[in-house]
C-alpha positions in Angstrom: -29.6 -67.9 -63.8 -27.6 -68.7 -60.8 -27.2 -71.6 -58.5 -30.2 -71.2 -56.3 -32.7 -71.7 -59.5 -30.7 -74.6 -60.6 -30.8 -76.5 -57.3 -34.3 -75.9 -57.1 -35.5 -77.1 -59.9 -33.7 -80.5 -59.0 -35.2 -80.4 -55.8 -38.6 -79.3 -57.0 -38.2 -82.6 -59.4 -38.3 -84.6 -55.8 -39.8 -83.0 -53.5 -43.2 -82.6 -54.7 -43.8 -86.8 -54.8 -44.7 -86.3 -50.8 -47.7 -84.5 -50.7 -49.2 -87.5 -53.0 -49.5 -90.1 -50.0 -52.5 -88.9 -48.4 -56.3 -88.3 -49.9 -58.4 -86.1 -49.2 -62.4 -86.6 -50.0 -63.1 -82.3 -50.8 -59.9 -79.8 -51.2 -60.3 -76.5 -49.0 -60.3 -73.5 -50.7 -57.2 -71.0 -50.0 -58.8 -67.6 -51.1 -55.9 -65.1 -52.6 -56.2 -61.5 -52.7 -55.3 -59.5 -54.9 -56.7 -55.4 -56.0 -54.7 -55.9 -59.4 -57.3 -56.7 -62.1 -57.7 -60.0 -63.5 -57.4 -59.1 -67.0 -53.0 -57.8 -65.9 -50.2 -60.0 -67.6 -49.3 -60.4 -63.6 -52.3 -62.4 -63.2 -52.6 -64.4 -66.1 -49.5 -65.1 -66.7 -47.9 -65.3 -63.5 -50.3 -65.4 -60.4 -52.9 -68.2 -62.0 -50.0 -70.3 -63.2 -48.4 -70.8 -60.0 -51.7 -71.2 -58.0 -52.4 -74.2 -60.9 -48.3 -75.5 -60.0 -49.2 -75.2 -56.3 -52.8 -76.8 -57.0 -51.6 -79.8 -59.1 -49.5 -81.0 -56.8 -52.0 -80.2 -53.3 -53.3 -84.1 -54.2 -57.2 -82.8 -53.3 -55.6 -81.2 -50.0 -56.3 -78.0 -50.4 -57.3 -75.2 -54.2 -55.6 -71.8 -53.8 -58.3 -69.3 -55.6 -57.5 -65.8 -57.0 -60.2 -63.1 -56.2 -58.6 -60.2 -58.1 -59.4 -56.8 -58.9 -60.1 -55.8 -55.4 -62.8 -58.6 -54.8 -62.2 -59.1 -51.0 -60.4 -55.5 -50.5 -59.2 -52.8 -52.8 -57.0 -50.6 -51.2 -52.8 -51.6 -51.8 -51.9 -50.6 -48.2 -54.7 -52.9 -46.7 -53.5 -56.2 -48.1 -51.5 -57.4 -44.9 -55.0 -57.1 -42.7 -56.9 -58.6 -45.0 -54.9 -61.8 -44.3 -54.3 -61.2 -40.6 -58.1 -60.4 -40.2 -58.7 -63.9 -41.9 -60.5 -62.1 -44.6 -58.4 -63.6 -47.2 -55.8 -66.7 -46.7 -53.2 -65.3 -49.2 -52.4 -61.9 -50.7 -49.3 -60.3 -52.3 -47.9 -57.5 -50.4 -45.7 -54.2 -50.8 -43.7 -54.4 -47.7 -42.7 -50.7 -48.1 -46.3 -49.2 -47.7 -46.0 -50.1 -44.2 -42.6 -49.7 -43.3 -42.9 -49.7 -39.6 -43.8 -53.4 -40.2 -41.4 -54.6 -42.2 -38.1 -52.2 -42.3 -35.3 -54.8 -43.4 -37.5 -55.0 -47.2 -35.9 -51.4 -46.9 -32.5 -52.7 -48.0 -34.1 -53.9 -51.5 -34.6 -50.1 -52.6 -31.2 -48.7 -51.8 -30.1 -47.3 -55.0 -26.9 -49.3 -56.9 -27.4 -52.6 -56.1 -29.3 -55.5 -57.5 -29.5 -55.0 -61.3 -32.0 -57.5 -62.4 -35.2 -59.0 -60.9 -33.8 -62.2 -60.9 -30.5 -61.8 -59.2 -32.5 -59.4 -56.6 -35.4 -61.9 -56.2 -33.0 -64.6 -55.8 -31.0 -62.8 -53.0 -33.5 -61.6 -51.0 -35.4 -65.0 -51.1 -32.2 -66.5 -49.9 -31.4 -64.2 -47.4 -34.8 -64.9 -45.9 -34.7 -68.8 -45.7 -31.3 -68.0 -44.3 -33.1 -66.1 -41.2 -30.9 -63.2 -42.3 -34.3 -60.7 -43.3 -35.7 -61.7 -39.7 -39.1 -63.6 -38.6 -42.5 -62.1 -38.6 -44.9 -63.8 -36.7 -47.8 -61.8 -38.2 -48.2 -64.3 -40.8 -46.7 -67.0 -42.7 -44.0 -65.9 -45.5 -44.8 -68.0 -48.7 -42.4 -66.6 -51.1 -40.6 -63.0 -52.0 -39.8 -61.3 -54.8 -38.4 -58.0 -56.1 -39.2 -55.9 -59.2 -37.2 -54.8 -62.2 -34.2 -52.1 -60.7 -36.2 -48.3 -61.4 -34.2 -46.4 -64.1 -34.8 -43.0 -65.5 -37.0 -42.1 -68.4 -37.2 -38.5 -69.4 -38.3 -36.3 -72.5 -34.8 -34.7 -72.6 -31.5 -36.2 -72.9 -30.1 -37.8 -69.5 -26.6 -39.5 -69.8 -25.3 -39.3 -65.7 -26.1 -38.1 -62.9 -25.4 -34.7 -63.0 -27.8 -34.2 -66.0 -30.7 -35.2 -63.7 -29.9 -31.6 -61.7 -32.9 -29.4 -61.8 -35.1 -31.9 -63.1 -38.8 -32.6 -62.1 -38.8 -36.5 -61.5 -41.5 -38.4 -60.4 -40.3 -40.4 -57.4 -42.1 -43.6 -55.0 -41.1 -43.8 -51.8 -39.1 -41.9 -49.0 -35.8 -43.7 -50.4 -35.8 -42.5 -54.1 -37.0 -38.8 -52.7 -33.7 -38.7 -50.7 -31.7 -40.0 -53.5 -33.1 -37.7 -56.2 -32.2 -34.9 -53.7 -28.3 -36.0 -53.6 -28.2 -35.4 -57.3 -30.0 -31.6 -57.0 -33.3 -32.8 -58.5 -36.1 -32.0 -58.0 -38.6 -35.2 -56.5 -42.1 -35.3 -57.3 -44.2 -38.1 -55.4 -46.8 -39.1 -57.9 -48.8 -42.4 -58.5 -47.7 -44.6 -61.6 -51.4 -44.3 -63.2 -51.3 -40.4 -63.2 -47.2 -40.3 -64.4 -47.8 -40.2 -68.2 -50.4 -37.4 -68.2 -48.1 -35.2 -65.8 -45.1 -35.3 -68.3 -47.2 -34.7 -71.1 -49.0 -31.6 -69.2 -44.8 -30.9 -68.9 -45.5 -31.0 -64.5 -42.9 -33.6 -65.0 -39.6 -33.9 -66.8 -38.8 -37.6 -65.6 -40.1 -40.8 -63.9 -38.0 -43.2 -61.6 -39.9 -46.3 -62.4 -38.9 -50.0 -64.2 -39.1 -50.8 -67.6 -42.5 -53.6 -66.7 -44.2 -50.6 -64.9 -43.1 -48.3 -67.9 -44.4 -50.0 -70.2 -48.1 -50.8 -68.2 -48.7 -47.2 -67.5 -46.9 -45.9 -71.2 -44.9 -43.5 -69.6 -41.9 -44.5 -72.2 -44.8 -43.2 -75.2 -44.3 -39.3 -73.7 -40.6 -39.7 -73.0 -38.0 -40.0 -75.5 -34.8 -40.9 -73.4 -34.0 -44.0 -71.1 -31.0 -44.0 -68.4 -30.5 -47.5 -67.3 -28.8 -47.0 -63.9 -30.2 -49.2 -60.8 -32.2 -47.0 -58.6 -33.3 -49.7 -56.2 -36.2 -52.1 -56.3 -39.3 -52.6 -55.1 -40.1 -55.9 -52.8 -43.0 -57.6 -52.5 -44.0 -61.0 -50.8 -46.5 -63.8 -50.8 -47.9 -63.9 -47.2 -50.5 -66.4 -45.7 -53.2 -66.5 -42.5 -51.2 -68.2 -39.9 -53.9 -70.2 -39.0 -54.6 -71.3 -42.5 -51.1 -72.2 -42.5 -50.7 -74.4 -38.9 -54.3 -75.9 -40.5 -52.4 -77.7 -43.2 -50.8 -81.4 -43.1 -46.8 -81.7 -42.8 -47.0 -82.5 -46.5 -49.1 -79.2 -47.5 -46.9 -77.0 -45.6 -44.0 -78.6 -47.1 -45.4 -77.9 -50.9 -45.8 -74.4 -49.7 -42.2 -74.2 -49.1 -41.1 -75.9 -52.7 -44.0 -73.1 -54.0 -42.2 -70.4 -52.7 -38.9 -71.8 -54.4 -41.2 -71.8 -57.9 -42.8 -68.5 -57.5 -39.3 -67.0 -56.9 -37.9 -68.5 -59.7 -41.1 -67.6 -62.0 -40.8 -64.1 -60.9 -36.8 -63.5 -62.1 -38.2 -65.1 -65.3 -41.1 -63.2 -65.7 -40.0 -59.6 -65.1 -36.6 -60.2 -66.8 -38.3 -61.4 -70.0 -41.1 -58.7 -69.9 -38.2 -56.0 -69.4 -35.8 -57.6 -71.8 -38.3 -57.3 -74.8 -39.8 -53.7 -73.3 -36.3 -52.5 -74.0 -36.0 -53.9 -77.0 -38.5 -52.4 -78.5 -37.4 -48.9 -77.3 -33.7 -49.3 -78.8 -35.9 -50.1 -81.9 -37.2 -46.9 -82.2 -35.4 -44.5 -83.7 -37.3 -41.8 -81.9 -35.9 -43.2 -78.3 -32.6 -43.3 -77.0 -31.7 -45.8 -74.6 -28.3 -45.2 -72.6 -26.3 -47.3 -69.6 -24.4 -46.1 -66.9 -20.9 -47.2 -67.4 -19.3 -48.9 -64.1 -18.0 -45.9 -63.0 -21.5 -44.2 -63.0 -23.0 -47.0 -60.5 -19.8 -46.6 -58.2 -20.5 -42.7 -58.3 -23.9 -43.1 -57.3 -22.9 -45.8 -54.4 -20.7 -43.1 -53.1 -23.5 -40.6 -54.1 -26.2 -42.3 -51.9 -23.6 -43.5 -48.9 -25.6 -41.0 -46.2 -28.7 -42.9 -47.3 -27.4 -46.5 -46.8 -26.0 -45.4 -43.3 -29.4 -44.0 -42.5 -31.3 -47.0 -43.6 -28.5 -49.3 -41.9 -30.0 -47.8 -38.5 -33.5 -49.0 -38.8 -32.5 -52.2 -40.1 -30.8 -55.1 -38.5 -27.1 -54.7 -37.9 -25.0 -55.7 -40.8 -28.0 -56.8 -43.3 -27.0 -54.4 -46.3 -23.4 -55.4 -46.3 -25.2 -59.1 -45.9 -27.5 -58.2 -49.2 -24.3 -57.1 -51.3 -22.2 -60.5 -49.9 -25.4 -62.3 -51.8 -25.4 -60.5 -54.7 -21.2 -61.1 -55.0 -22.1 -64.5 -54.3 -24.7 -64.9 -56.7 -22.6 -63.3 -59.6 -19.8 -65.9 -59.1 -22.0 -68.4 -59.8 -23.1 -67.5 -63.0 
């Protein structure tokens, strides 16, 4: 999986010894936000294991607590205050619903480049300990991570990029409207809870989405088609209370740092597994077809898309996309 995750699991192996030389008589809670529901395979099987990593190795300092399903706020777009108000200590946030705070996360959904979770998380958690993605002194940076790449599933056949011309697609986000539009389709902004009933009602005709997100709102049981080509991906990050954060002992902060190596890491894992057997299980059905842009597709839809990365390259920091492809070459070499 690269060199980063195979460095830090040697480092993980050593580092975490430190936090074990002090005791404390009560740990503090650490109260993490999250509106996703408690019952979603991102809880159980990602967010409480990693809370459990972090909690083991704390030595009584301090718990980290999941509240989910909305608990200490519900709305998506509110997470960031909740843990600048002090409301919550922790919550996972979706950079791109406040872009204005945040606009070098926009790099991560540029269309044609990261193809996997893992080799996208594993960049843009790099390029962040690097001090290449920029400081925000809003809060305290834990850990990043990005989703599966968005492909395209539709109920009719779609096999490059000038098939999707005409076509009603369901879109998220300012950057895959403007790339639809490139390709003469048609974009559609609508939420991934309400996708599957709109293709079945036929308001849609396609969905820009992942396989993970596919599969959790069963948009791939009205569509009959997959077009694996990397439409960008969606960024998210683990932030902290700055206070919370300067509250904690040299050693606590310190864990919080190896934590942010391990939830990285989890996150390739987890996604790439989940997609891997979602697709799977659609090129197991006879009913579905399941096709991949060929190298020359991806390079058509670089050149495609070029007006877009120029755009996004101006409210961004200078150089930081050809900065995110550089980390991506360099990941690839070292597999």
């Amino acid at each position: 999986m690269g060199r980063f995750w195979n460095t830090t699991v040697a480092a993980l192996a050593l580092g975490t010894t430190a936090i074990a030389t002090t005791a404390y008589a009560e740990p503090v809670e650490l109260s993490f936000a999250t509106y996703i529901p408690a019952s979603s395979n991102f809880i159980t099987d990602s967010l409480v294991p990693w809370t459990e990593w972090v909690n083991e190795r704390a030595n009584g300092e301090f718990e980290i607590k999941v509240y989910a399903g909305g608990t200490l706020g519900r709305d998506p777009n509110q997470q960031g205050k909740l843990v600048k108000d002090g409301i919550a200590d922790m919550a996972a946030i979706v950079p791109g619903r406040s872009p204005g705070e945040y606009p070098n996360f926009a790099i991560f959904e540029l269309p044609g480049f990261a193809r996997t979770s893992a080799e996208g998380t594993q960049a843009a958690w790099e390029m962040y300990k690097e001090g290449t993605l920029g400081d925000y002194d809003s809060l305290q940076i834990v850990s990043i991570w990005l989703g599966e790449p968005s492909i395209v599933f539709s109920t009719g056949p779609i096999q490059s990029i000038e098939d999707l011309a005409g076509q009603r697609v369901r879109v998220a986000g300012a950057t895959q409207t403007d790339t639809l539009l490139t390709m003469d389709a048609i974009p559609q902004p609508v939420k991934s809870s309400e996708v599957a009933e709109a293709i079945s009602r036929g308001v849609l005709d396609a969905a820009l989405t992942d396989l993970v997100v596919a599969d959790t709102f069963r948009i791939h049981e009205v569509t009959s088609h997959a077009y694996d080509i990397p439409m960008g991906s969606l960024p998210f990050f683990i932030a902290m209370n700055n206070d919370t954060y300067e509250s904690l002992s040299p050693e606590g902060q310190e864990l919080l740092a190896e934590a942010g190596d391990e939830w990285a890491r989890m996150q390739g894992v987890f996604f790439g597994d989940q997609a891997t057997e979602i697709r799977a299980n659609l090129e197991a059905d006879p009913d579905y077809t399941v096709v991949d842009a060929t190298e020359e597709q991806i390079a058509q839809l670089r050149e495609l898309t070029q007006p877009i990365r120029e755009d996004v390259s101006t409210r961004v920091a200078p150089g930081l996309i050809d900065a995110y492809q550089a980390k991506l070459d360099e990941i690839a070499a070292a597999e």
